[in-house]
N, C-alpha and C positions, 0 to 999 in steps of 0.2 A: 620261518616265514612270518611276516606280518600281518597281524589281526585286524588288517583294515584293507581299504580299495587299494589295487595294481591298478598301472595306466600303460598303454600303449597307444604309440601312432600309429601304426599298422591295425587291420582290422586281426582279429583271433587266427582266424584260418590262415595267417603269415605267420602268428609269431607262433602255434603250434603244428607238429605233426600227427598228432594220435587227437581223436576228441573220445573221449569216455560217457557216453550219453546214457542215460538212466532211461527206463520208457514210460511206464506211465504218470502222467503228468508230464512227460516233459514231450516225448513224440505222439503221444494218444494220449487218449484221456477214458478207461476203457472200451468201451464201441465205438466214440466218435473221436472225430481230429480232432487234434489242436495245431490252434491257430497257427499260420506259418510256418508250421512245422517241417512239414513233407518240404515245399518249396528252398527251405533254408538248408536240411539237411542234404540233400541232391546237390545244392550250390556248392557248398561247403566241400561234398565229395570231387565236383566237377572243377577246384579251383585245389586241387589236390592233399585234403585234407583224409586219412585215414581215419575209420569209427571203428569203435568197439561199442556192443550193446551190449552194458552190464547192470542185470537188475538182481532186485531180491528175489522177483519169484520166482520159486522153487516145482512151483506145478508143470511149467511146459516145458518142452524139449526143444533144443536150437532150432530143431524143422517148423515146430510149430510158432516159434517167436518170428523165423523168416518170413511164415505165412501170413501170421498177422500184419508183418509191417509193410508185406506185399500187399496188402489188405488198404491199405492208406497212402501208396504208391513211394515207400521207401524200399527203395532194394538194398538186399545185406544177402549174405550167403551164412552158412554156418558158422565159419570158421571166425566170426565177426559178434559173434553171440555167446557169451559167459554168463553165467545163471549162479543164481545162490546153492543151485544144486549140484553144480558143474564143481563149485566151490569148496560144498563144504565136505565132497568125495576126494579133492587135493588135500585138505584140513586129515581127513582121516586118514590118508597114501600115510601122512607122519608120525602117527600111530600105532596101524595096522593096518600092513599090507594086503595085497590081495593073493590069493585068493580067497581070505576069509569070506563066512558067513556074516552077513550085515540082513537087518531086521530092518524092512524101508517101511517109514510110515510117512504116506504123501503119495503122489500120483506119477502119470509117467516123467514129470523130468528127473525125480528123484532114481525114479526104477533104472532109468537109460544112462545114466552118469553114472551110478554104481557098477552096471554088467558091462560098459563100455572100457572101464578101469579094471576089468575082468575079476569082480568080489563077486560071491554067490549069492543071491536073494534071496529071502524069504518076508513072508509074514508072521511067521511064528514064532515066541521064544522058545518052543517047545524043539523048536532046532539049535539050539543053544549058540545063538548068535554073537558072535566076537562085540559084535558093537551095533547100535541103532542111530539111526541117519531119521532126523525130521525134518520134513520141509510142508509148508501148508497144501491143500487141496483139498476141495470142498469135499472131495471123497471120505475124509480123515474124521472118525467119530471113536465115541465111548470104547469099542472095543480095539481097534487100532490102539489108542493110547494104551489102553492099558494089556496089549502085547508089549508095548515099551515100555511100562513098569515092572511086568514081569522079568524082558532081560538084563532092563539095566539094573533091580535088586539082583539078578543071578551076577553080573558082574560086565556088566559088557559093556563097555564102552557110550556117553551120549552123545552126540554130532547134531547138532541146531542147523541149519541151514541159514537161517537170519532170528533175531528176535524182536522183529516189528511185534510192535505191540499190538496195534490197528491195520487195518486192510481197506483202501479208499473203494467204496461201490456208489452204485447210481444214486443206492438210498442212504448215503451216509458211511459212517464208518465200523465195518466190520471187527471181529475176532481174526487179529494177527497170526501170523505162524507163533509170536513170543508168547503170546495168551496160552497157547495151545502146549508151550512148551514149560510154558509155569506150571500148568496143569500137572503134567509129569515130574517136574523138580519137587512138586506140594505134594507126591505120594512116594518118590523112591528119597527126596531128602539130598541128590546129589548133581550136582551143578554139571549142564553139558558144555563139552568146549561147541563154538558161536564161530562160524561160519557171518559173509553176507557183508554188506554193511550193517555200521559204519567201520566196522576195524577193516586195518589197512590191508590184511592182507591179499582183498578181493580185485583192488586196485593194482596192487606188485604183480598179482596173477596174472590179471586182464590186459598191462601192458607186456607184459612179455608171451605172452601167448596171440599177439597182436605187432608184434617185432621188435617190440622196444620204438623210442622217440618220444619226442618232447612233449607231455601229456598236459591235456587238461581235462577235469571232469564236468560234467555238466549233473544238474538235475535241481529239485523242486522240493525236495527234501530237506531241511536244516540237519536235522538230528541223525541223519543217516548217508544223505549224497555229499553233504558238504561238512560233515564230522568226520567221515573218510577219507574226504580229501585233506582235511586240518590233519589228521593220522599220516597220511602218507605223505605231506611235505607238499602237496600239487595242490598248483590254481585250482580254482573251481570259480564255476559258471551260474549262478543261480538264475531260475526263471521264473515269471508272476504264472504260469499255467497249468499250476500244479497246487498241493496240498499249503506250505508257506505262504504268507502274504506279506507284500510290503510293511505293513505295522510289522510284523512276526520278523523280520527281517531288522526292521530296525532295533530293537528287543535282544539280537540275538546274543550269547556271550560269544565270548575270542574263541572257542572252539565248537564253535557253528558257522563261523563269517564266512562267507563266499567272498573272493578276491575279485569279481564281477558281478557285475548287475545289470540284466536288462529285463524289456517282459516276457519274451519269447526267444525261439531260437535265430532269430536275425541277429541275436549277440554276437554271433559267431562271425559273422558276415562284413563287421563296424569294428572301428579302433573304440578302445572305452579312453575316454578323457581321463586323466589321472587328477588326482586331488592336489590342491595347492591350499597351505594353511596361510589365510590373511588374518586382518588385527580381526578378533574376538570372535574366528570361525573357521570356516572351509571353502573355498571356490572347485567346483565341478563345471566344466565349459563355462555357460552362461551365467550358470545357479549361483548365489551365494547363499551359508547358510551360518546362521549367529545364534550361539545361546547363551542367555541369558535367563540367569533365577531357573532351571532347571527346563526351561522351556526351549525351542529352539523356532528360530523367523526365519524364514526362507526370503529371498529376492531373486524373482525368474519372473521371463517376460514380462517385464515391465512391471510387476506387479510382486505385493509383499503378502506373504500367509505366515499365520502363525501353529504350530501343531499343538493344539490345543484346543479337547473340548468336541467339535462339529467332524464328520469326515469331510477330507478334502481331494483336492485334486490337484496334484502333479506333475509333472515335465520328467522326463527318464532323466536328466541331470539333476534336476531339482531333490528327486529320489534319492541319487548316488551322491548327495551332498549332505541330504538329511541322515543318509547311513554314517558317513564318518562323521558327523558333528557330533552326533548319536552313542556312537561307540567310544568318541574320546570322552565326552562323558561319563557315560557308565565306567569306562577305562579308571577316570578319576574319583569312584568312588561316589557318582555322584547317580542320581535317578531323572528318568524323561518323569514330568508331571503331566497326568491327563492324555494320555496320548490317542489320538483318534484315530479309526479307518480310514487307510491312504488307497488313492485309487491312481495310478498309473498310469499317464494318457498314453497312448499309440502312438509311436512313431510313425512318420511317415516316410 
């Protein structure tokens, strides 16, 4: 697949059947909405588009991700809901079967995935656990870890659920489940197999526990919704309403590129204009975009910007023109100069 923008005439919700949607950042934003969200993803369903909700975190259980998105008035039912924990209890079935003893350090979605795949739980190495499964929850401290240093020197198997480094909160950016799991690698010395995005196999999971069909993923993520999707061969969706920014987007390398661009999830709802290469650039709908001496000029509405230096303000095409002009660049070995904070006007 190519490391630059896909176009269609159709809006998404025609040319896919499964949408793969990440949540936070992309359907919430922890407590609060995000923007368009609810309304796009209801459409989307109502114009018969299937979802899967596939996230890293490993803390709640399908019931409780239902409640929350009931919570913001997205309906999903369980069978619609794949967790990093859900995941990385598949990850271990290839392993070690059940009904071994597994040491779960994390909270209930890790506990419910486990005894749902019928393994036996505990918290202690002192039951001499085949294997230990980590997934974050704030519940998870000094002594939990190191019940999972104790098993895994005794010999048990380690199971990551994801390894985000960071965790987005209101105040900033938290201690990831990976943080938490480095901890553990820095005292038993041995590497867990990783669960989660960004590897594919959470993706292969999610669509066929979802029926199979023509997938796209969405989310807000570079390093982890849309390095997954570059892993598994699928479009992906990126949106401004989440952790990623425009600049960070244009930046990214060929295995971070999302094959769409909008701000939100009305992505789903619109055709995305496909890129066409003219003399000494890119046209996206109206945008053009030229670079020159390592910089790159925009011309949208009526008007010419340079990315360079001030932040600016952009047209959703103007965006998806500055990404491919961007990335052939960097493509060529060459570097953006100066590149300022992009701000993404709202469609209307």
């Amino acid at each position: 697949m190519s490391a630059t923008l896909l176009g269609t005439t159709k809006p998404l919700v025609e040319e896919f059947e499964l949408a793969l949607l990440d949540l936070d950042g992309v359907c919430y934003s922890g407590a609060d909405p995000v923007v368009h969200a609810t309304d796009s993803v209801m459409a989307a369903k109502g114009q018969g588009l299937r979802t899967c909700f596939v996230t890293n975190n490993a803390s709640r259980t399908p019931a409780q991700v239902v409640a929350k998105l009931a919570g913001f008035g997205i309906e999903a039912d369980e069978q619609q809901i794949y967790t990093a924990a859900m995941d990385a209890v598949a990850l271990l079935a290839e392993h070690v079967p059940a009904p071994a003893t597994v040491l779960v350090v994390g909270g209930a979605g890790v506990e419910q995935a486990l005894t749902e795949a019928g393994y036996t739980t505990t918290r202690s190495a002192l039951d001499n656990p085949a294997a230990v499964v980590q997934g974050y929850d704030p519940s998870v401290d000094w002594a939990a870890m190191s019940e999972a240093a104790y098993a895994i020197t005794n010999g048990a198997l380690h199971v990551a659920t994801n390894l985000d480094s960071t965790l987005p909160t209101e105040r900033g950016f938290a201690l990831g489940n990976g943080s938490l799991v480095a901890a553990v690698v820095h005292a038993t010395e041995r590497q867990p197999l990783a669960a989660g995005k960004p590897f594919a196999g959470i993706y292969t999971r999610a669509i066929a526990r979802s029926g199979g069909g023509k997938a796209i993923a969405v989310g807000d993520r570079l390093n982890t919704d849309h390095a997954g999707a570059r892993q598994s061969s699928l479009p992906s969706l990126h949106v401004l309403t989440g952790v990623a920014s425009a600049r960070d987007v244009l930046l990214a390398p060929p295995q971070y590129r999302p094959t769409f661009l909008h701000t939100d999830l009305r992505g789903l709802l619109e055709p995305a204009p496909a890129p066409q290469r003219v003399d000494g650039g890119w046209q996206v709908g109206d945008a053009v975009a030229k670079v020159e001496n390592g910089a790159v000029t925009l011309s949208f509405d009526g008007k010419n910007v340079e990315l360079g230096g001030q932040s600016v303000t952009l047209s959703l095409n103007a965006y998806r023109a500055a990404a491919v002009a961007a990335w052939d660049l960097a493509d060529q070995g060459q570097t953006l100069i100066n590149l300022p904070d992009i701000t993404v006007a709202e469609t209307r």
